[in-house]
N, C-alpha and C positions, 0 to 999 in steps of 0.2 A: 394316457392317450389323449381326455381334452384339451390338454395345456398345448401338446404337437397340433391337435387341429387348430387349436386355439388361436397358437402362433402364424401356422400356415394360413389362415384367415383376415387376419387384421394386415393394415397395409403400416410395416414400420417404416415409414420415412423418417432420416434423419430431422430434427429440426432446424428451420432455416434461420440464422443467426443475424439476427438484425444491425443493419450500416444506419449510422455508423455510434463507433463509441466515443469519435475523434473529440469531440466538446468534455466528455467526461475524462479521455486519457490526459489534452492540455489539462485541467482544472487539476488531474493528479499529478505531473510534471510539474504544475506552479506549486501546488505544495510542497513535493518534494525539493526543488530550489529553495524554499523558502526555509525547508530542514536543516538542509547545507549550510545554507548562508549564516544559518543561526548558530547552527555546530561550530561552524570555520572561526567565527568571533570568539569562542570559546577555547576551542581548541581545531588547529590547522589537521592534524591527522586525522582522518575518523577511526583507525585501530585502536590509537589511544585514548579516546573520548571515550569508544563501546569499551575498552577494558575501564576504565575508570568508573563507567556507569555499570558497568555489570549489563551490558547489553549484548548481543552478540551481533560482532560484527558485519555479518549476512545479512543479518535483519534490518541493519542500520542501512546500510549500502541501499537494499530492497527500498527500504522509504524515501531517501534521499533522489531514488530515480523513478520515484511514482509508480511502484509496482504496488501490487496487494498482497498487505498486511494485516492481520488483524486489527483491529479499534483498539484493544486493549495492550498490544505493541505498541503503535502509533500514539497512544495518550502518555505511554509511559517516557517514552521519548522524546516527547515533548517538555513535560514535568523535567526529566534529567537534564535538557536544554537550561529550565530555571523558567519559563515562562507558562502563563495564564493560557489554556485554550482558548477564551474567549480574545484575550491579546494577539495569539499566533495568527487567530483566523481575520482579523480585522484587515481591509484591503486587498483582502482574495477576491 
């Protein structure tokens, strides 16, 4: 019964979701361009890059268009690209 008062008491407003993310979505876009561009050198398909690297190709797809992923996806994708995080990130 105190949880129902409890509830009926407090005022749940949703939380208001702060504008904007637009600076951090471009930064994630240019990364993910920058996945691609490094993939495509490599290999032009990304199926067959993610089957070669044992990546799943969702996941690849996901990072190539700046979506979120995990860090430890994301690093590992990098590394199968062949290249240094600290190289990738240079000129972001």
């Amino acid at each position: 019964m105190f949880y129902l008062n409890f509830i009926a008491k407090t005022n749940m407003k949703p939380k208001k979701v702060l504008e904007p993310y637009s600076e951090v979505n471009q930064k994630l876009e240019n990364i993910g361009a920058k996945v691609r561009m490094l993939r495509k050198e490599r290999s032009p398909n990304y199926e067959d890059f993610a089957a070669k690297s044992n990546i799943n190709k969702v996941t690849l797809n996901k990072i190539e268009r700046g979506e979120s992923v995990s860090l430890r996806l994301f690093v590992l994708t990098i590394q199968k690209i062949g290249i240094s995080l600290e190289d990738f990130f240079k000129g972001l």
